[in-house]
N, C-alpha and C positions, 0 to 999 in steps of 0.2 A: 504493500500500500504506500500511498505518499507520504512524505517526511513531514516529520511537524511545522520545518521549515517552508515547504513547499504549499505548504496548507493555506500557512498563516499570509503568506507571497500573496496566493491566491485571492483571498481574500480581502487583503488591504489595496491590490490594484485593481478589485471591482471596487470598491468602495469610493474610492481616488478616480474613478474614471479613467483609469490609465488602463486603455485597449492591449497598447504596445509591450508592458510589460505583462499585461495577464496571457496573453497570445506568448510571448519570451515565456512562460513558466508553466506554461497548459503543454508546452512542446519539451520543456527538461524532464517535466512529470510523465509524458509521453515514453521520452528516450530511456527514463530511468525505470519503467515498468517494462517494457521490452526489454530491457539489462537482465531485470528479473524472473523474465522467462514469460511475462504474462500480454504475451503477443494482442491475444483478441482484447483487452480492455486499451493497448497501447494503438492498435487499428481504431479503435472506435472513438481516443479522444481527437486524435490528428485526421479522421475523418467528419466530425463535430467541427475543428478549426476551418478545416479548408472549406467547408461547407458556407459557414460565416462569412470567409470571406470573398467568396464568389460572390454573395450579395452583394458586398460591398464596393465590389470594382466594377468600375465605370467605364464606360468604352466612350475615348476620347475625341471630341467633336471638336475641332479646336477654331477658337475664333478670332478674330484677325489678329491678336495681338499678339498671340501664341505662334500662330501659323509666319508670322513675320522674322521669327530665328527660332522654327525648329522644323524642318525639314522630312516631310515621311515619306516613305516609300515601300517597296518591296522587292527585295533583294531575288534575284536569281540566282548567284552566284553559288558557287559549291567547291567542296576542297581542293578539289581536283585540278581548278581553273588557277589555283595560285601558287607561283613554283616557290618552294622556300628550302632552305638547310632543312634536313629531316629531324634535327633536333628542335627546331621552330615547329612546324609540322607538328611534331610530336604533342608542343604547350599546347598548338588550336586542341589537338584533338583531346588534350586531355579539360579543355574548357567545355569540348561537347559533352563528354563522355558523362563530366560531373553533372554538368545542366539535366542530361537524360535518366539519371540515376536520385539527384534529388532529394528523392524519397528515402532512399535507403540511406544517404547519407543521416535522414534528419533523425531518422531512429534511435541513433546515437547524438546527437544533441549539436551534429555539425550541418555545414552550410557549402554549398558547392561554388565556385567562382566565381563571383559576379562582377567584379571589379578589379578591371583587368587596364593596366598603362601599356600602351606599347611607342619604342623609341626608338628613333637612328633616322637615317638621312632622307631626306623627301625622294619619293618616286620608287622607298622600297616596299611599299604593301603592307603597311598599316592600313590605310582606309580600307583596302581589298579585304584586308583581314577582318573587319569589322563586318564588313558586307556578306562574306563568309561564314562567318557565325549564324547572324541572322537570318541567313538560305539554309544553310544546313537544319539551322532549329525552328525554320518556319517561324517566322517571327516578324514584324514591323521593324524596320530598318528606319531608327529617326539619326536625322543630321543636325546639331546645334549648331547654328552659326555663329562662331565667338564674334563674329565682326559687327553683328549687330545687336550681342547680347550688350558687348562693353560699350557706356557711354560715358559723354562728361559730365551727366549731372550725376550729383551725391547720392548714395543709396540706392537709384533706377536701376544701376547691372546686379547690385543682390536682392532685388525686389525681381528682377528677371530671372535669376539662379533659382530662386523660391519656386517660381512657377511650373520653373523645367524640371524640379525634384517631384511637386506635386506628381506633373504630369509621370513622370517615371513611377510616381507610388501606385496611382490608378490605371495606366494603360502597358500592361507588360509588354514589352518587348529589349531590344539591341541599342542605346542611345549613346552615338557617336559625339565626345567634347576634341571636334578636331583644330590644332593650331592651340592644343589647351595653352602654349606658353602665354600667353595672351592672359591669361589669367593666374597660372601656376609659378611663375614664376617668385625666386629669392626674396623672401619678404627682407631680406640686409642689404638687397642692392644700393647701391648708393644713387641711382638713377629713378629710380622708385617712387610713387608719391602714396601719399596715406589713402587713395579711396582702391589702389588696387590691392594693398594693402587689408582693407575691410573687407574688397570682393573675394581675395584668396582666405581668408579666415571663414568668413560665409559658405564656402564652398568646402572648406574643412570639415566642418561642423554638418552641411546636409552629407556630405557622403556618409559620416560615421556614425550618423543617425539613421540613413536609410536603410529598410528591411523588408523593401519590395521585392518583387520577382525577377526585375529586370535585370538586365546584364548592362551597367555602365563601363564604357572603351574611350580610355583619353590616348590623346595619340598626341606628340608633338617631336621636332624636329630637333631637339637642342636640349635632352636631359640634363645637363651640366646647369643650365640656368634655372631649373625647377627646384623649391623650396625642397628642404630636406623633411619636413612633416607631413608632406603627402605620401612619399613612399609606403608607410608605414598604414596608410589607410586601403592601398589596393591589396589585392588576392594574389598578384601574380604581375609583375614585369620582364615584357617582351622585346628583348632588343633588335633591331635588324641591320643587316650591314649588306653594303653592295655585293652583288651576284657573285657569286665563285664562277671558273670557269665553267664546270660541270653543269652550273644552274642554269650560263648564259645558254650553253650546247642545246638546256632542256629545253629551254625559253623561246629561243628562235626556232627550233622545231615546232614547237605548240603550235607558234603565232603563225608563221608561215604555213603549216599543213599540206594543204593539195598543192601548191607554191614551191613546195620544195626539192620539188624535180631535180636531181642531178647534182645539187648545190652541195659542194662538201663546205659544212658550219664551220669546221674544225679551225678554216681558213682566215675564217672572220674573227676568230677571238681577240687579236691584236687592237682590232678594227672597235672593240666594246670596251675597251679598258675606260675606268672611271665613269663610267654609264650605269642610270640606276636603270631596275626593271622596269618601268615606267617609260623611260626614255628607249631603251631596246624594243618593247614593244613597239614604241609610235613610230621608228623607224624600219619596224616589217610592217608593220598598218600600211606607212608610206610604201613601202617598195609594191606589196600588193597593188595599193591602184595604180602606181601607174604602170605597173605591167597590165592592166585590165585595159587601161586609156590606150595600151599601144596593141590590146590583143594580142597579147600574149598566154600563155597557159602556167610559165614559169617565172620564179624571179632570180635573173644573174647575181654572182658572184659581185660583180663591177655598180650595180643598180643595191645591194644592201650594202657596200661598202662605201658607197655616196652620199648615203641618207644616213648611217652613222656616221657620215662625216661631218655633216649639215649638221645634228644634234652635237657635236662636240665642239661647232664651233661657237656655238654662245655661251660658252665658257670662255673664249679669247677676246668678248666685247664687254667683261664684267672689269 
């Protein structure tokens, strides 16, 4: 049976109105009769929970003010489509794996991934990764727009932060904070002013509070400059580094396919050094059409080593 402690828990967070803690202790009292062997009462009180709270979630109609930086959609996307180091690979899948299992984790008094950083240079498959998650777990795919959450009046970007946490408690799905440095960043920077300052503290405090369903993914370009008290708040950080040779080999095969007639890759690795995935793709995107504008069936050696060329040189005009 339940601990005196657990009783008395119970009781004083109906009393208090506090939802969140009696749901925190209806689910310990849950894991700790199941510890006990007493499965069917440990089914029927976390079936009693989730029942409550199906009522209670709301399917999110967003109205313009919402809809003005937070971005929804529906992801296609699926493992398969994003090359990565197979130790990378490995974290998605073990983000899936947790999300699909859930249940069993909570038996025992634990909680599966949901709050995931991922970091390194643009154009390596963070946001892909995000979008990934979301296709695999069938799920609503939302985009926060930092660019228009942060503004320069006082208090309006954590009164914006507030809304998108709501929205994350009632409408489950995948919620992208991409470019978080925009917000994440060193609260000791010396360039710094006090209201980004309030908005990264604001944003402390909803993540460590949140206990929705959803899977929150910050992603930013530059870990170095993100404060050191957010680490500590995510489930799991994911770093990415440009393509290994092997990845780029995989990468151009993928993207090119019925294109790659005849074309030994091997030739071009030279040709992709300092290129993120991102950028390799857009230049077999490019080589594709215009081998289609000249009708042709395949794309030359000479035609993917011209358009990675073209993407490497606006690096020579920074």
């Amino acid at each position: 049976m339940a601990t005196a402690e657990q009783i008395k828990s119970l009781i004083k967070s109906h009393l208090q109105d506090d939802s969140e803690r009696f749901v925190t202790t209806a689910l310990q009292l849950a894991a700790y009769e199941a510890h006990k062997g007493h499965t069917t009462l440990a089914r029927d009180i976390r079936y009693l929970i989730d029942k409550q709270k199906s009522k209670q979630l709301k399917l999110v109609s967003f109205h313009k003010d919402l809809s003005d930086f937070i971005h929804s959609s529906k992801s296609q996307h699926r493992l398969s489509d994003i090359i990565l180091k197979p130790e990378l690979k490995g974290r998605v899948n073990k983000i899936l794996k947790e999300y699909y299992q859930r249940q069993k984790l909570l038996r025992y008094g634990l909680s599966n991934r949901r709050k995931i950083l991922l970091a390194g240079p643009p154009g390596t498959g963070k946001t892909m990764t995000a979008s990934v998650i979301a296709g695999e777990l069938k799920l609503p795919f939302f985009t926060i727009q930092m660019d228009k959450i942060v503004t320069k009046f006082m208090g309006e970007t954590s009164a914006k932060l507030r809304q998108v946490f709501d929205t994350i408690q009632n409408s489950e799905g995948v919620f992208l904070f991409d470019e978080f440095d925009a917000i994440g960043s060193d609260r000791g920077r010396s360039d710094d002013v006090g209201e980004i300052r309030r908005v990264l503290n604001a944003f402390l405090q909803f993540i460590e509070k949140d206990q929705s369903k959803s899977i929150i993914v910050s992603a930013t370009n530059n870990m170095k400059i993100l404060d050191k008290a957010l680490f500590r708040r995510f489930d799991d950080i994911l770093y990415y580094e440009l393509p290994s040779k092997k990845e780029t080999l995989r990468l151009i095969e993928n993207r090119l396919a019925s294109f790659l007639v005849n074309l030994d890759v091997q030739t071009l690795i030279d040709s992709t050094e300092g290129l993120s995935h991102a950028e390799i793709t857009q230049a077999c995107y490019d080589s594709i059409k215009e081998a289609i504008l000249e009708d042709k069936t395949m794309v030359s050696k000479e035609l993917m080593i011209n358009n990675l060329k073209n993407r490497k040189s606006v690096y020579n005009h920074k």
